[in-house]
N, C-alpha and C positions, 0 to 999 in steps of 0.2 A: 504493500500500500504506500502512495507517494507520502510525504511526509509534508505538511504544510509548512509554506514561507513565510520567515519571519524579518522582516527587515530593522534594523535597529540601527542608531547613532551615538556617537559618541562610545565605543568601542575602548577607547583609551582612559575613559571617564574611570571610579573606584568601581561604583558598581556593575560597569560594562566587564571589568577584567575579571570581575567575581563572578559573574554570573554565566561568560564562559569558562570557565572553568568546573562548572556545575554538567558532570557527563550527560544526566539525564534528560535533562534540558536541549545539550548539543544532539543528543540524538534522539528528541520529538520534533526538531525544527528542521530547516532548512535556513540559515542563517545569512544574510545576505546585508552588508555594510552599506550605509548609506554614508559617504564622506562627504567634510563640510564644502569641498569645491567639488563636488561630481556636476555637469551638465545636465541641463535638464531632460534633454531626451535619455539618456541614462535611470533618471531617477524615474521617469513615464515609464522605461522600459519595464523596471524590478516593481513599478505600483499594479500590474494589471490582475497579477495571479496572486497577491500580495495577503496573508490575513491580519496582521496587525505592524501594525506601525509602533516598535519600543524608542522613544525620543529622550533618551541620556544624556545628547550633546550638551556645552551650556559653557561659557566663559564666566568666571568670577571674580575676575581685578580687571581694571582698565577704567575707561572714564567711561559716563556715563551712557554716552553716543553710541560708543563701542557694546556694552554690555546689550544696548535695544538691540541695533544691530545683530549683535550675535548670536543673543537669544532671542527676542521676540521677532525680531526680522529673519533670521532664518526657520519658525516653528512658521509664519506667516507663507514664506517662499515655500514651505512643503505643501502650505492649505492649500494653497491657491494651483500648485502641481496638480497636486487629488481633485479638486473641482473643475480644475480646464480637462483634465482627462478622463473623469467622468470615473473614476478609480478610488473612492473614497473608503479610505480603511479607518477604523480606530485606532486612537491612539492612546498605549499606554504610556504616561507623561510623568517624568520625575521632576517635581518642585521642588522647594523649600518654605521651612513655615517662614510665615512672611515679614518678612521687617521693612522698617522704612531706611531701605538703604537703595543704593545703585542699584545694585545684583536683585536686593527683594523686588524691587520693584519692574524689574526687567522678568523675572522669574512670576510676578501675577499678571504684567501684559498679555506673559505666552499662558498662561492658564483663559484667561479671558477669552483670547485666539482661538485656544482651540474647544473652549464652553459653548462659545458661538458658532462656530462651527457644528458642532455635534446638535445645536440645538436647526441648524438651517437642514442638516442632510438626518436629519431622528438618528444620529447614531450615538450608542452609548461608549464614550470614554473612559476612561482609568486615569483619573491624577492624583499623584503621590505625593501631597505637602511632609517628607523627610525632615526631621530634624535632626541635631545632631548624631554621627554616624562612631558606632567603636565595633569592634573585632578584630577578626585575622586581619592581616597586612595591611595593617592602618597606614604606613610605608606608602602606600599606594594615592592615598589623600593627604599630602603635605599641606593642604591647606586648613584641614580641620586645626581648631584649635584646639581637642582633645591630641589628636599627634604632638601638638608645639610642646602639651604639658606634660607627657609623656617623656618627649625626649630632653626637655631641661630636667627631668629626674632621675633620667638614666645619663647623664653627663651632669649631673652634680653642679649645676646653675645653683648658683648663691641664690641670687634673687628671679623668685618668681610672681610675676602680676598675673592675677586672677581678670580672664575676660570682663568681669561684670559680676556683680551681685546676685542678679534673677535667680532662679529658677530656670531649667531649660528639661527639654524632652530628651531624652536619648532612646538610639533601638539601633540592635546590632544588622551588622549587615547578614549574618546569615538569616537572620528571620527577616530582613530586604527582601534578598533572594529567593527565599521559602515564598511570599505572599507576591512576589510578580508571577513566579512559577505557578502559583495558583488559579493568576488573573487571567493567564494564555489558558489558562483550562479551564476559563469562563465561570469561576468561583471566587471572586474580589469580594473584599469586604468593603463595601460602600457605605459611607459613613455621612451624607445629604440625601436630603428627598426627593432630588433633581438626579441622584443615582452617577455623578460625576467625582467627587471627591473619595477618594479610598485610603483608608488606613492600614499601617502595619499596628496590628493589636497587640503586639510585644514590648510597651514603651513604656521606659522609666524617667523620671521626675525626681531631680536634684539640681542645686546650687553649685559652684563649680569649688566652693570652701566643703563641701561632701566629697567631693570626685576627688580632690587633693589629697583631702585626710585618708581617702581609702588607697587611692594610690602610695600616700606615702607608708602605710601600715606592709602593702605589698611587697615594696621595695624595702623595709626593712628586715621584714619577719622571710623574707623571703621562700626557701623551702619550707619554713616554720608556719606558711602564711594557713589559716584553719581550712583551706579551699571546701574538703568534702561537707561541713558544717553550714554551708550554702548552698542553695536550690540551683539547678543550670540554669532558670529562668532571671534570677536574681543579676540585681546592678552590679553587686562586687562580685560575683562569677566573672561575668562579661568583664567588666573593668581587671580581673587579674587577666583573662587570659587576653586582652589588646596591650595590657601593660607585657607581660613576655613574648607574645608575639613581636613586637617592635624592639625590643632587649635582644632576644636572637635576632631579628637582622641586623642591630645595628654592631653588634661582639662578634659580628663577623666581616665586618666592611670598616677600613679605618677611615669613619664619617667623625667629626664632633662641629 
């Protein structure tokens, strides 16, 4: 039996490298890269047999012109691919929760984009408002600022500044990759009544004076650290095994 196409971007992104890397995945799909300079008859080609559209692509530093551009102008240049071709796939869209920054706000344009979209062609979409992201090869997202806090405590930074005060959400990336996997198998957990927004129901709620103190109990107690005496589903599970996973790669690469 053929296997259905899946076309996705941003490939390079954290969760694009995690997610291939997930076997079972690579072999329900047919996996097919959408890069950010492909030509359009290209992109018409790989939309016709297409069943869902994963849109991971997404720039997060530069000015603010740059970030519409990159992200909401290129989420826009795909709609508009799908509707001149008459090729209109879903799409399952990775956000961010939303702040009032550059990026947030470049990151709800493209939500808007493709809301609207789905609400002109009745199709139902998958968007993933992500919050902050920990597990395996955090290595892979140097921009997270749970990697920054990480690695000034595995290199023994004097002084460390705490992002902010708040409260923030976190959920590891394998239960990411678990609930997108889910959403190709047409099982998202939809969290609006417009049946657009989707949740990863795995998410933990801490200040980042929590995430420190636990980190730094890890890093000292080390072997010692009580692991089995927490749940796999728990913060400080997740939180030791992002803190040694990133420990092994960096005790082996002479990085500081």
């Amino acid at each position: 039996m053929p296997k259905d196409k899946l076309l996705i971007t941003g490939t390079d992104s954290y969760i694009g490298q995690m997610l291939l890397m997930e076997q079972s995945l690579l072999d329900a799909f047919n996996w097919v890269e959408l890069k950010r300079n492909m030509g359009k008859e290209d992109i018409i080609s790989h939309l016709s047999d297409a069943k869902f559209l994963l849109h991971l692509f997404e720039t997060k530093s530069g000015s603010e012109d740059r970030l519409i551009t990159d992200n909401a102008g290129y989420t826009e240049q795909l709609i508009n691919l799908m509707e001149e071709s008459g090729h209109n796939l879903p799409f399952i869209y990775v956000s961010s929760d939303y702040d009032d920054s550059a990026y947030g706000r470049s990151k709800l344009l493209s939500e808007q984009l493709i809301r609207e979209y789905g609400q002109r062609r009745r199709i139902r979409n998958m968007i993933y408002r992500l919050p902050i992201l920990m597990g395996d090869r955090l290595y892979l997202d140097e921009a997270n600022p749970l990697h920054d806090l990480c690695y000034k405590l595995i290199f023994d930074q004097e002084t460390i500044i705490l992002p902010d005060r708040q409260e923030h959400k976190f959920v590891d990336i394998r239960d990411v990759t678990r609930e997108i996997a889910r959403a190709l198998s047409g099982r998202a957990f939809y969290a609006t009544v417009d049946l657009s927004i989707c949740v990863v129901p795995s998410e933990h709620y801490a200040d980042w004076k929590r995430v420190l103190s636990i980190l730094r109990e890890i890093k000292e107690k080390g072997e010692d650290y009580p692991l089995p005496e927490f749940r796999k589903s728990s913060l400080e599970y997740k939180l030791y095994l992002t803190y040694h996973s990133l420990l092994d790669y960096y005790s082996t690469r002479n990085i500081k």
